[in-house]
C-alpha positions, 0 to 999 in steps of 0.5 A: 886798070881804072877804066875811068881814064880810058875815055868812056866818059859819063856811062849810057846806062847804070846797072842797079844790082842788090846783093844779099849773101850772094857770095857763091854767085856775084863772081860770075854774075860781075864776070858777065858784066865786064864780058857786055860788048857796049862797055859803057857802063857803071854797076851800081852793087848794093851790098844789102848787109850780108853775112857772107862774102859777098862785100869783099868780093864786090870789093875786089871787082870795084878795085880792078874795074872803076865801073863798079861801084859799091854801096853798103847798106844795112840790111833792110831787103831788097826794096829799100836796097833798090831805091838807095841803089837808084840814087846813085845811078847816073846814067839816064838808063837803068838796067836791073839785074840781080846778083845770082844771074848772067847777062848774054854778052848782048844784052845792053847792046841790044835793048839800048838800041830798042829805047833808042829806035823806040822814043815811046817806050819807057822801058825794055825788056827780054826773053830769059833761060832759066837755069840749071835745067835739071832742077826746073819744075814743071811750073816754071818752065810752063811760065818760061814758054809763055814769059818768051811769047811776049814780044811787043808792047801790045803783048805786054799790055794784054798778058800784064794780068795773067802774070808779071810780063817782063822777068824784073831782072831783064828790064832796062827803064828811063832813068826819070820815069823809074825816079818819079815811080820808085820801088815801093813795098805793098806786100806784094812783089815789087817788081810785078808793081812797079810795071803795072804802074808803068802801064796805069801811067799809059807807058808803053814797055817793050821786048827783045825777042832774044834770050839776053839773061840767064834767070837762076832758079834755086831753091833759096830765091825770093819768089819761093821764100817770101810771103809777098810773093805767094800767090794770094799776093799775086792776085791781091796786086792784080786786084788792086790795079784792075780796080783802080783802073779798068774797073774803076767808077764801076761796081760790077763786073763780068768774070768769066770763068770760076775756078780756083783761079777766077774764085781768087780773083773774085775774092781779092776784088770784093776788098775793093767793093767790085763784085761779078754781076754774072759769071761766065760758064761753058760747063752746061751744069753750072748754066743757070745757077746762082753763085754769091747773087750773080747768075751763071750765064754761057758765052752767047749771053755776053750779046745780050748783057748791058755794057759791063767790063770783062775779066776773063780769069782761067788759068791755061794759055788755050782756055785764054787763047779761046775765051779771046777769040769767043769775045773777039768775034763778038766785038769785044776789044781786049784791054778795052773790054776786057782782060785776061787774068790767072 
């Protein structure tokens, strides 16, 4: 049946789906589309070049279900396959989602009705389950628990450089801010880009506190198989951002914290000519030492230290969770004075 002549008129939201040899999952992934209680919808897939079936059978659901659109590209990865799909999305929202995973049947419903409640904010996204179970690593897990205890814009703003805040595939963004922003390939993960842009452009993007995708982790996907998003690259994309924005006009800086997570860090901010004036230490042997010319200090020496910006780099929610309340309590304010970072 055409469900373009049952009166649904011009779709609330376009869904930008990227689909590349995704044969084994689209099937359930389009399934769960159809399944969403707010039905006004289109699909945009962007059939990236595959060498499998995944056209024909994108094919098949646009034949049965006008809603879905097909766009074929040549393969030329996923972000130019993200900004040809954003060309031809209609509706003034677009949610994203990728090709192998599930929408929980209430996911436009609800964060369609956050935008609407919510005119501040540009976008929204949600908790996530990743799946299947039995195969998750420890890590992903760890990033699950700590990715589903962020549920407020706030909360966004102050985790946007420990990691990416919102699971790109989650997102439903203003159609005319995602047009003026675009996805764009720096060599680092588009998708963490493109909502550290957001929040450098003052847009506030908020959460459903409700698990509204499931998020399939294999072995094939991007985040493991693609160099822009080792994490060299992370810290590289948090670099360039802290530099640019809440160190800009600064060539100094604060770091608290110089492990594996904080020398890497320091390392990507030196492309940028910003340098630690001091590093913050609680380990009593490294207190009073020198490291690349910047004296090693403790946490109380902070009261003392002329007015510098703080990044508060340690990997760990309990090792930030503290470091907050230490320099909370001495008055700093977080996003203002000071970030965290991993």
């Amino acid at each position: 049946m055409d469900l373009s002549m049952r009166g649904l008129g011009m779709p609330l939201v376009s869904i930008l789906l990227p689909a590349f040899d995704a044969e084994a999952t689209i099937d359930a992934c389009l399934r769960s589309i159809q399944r969403q209680r707010e039905a006004r919808w289109e699909c945009i897939v962007v059939e990236d070049g595959s060498s499998d079936g995944t056209l024909g059978r994108a094919r098949s659901f646009a034949e049965r279900d006008a809603r879905f659109r097909v766009v074929t590209t040549p393969h030329r990865g996923l972000v130019e396959a993200l900004n040809v799909g954003l060309d031809h999305c209609r509706a003034p929202l677009v949610a994203r989602m990728d090709a192998d995973d599930l929408m929980h049947r209430a996911r436009l419903r609800e964060q369609l009705a956050a935008l609407d409640e919510g005119a501040d904010l540009a976008a929204v996204g949600s908790h996530v389950r990743l799946f299947p179970r039995r195969t998750l690593r420890d890590g992903w897990r760890v990033y699950e628990r700590w990715l589903n205890r962020i549920d407020s814009p706030s909360r966004v703003r102050a985790e946007a450089f420990v990691e990416c805040p919102v699971a790109h595939p989650t997102l439903v963004i203003r159609r005319e801010i995602l047009a003026a922003l675009g996805y764009r390939d720096r060599g680092w993960p588009e998708d963490y880009d493109l909502v550290l842009r957001l929040l450098a452009a003052g847009h506030e993007v908020g959460v459903v506190p409700r698990r509204l995708l499931a998020w399939r982790d294999r072995p094939a996907r991007l985040t493991r198989t693609a160099d822009r998003y080792g994490l060299d690259r992370f810290a590289a994309c948090k670099a360039a951002f802290l530099a640019t924005h809440f160190l800009a006009g600064r060539d100094a800086y604060v770091l608290w914290g110089y492990g594996a997570t904080g020398r890497a860090l320091r390392r990507a901010l030196l492309a940028h000519g910003k340098r630690p004036s001091h590093i913050v230490e609680v380990h009593p042997g490294r207190i009073g030492q020198m490291i690349h010319g910047a004296p090693v200090v403790p946490p109380d020496a902070l009261r003392r230290l002329p007015a510098r910006r703080i990044v508060a780099s340690v990997a760990g929610e309990k090792p930030r969770r503290e470091i907050r309340e230490w320099l909370g309590g001495m008055g700093f304010q977080e996003t203002r004075d000071f970030v965290c970072a991993a």
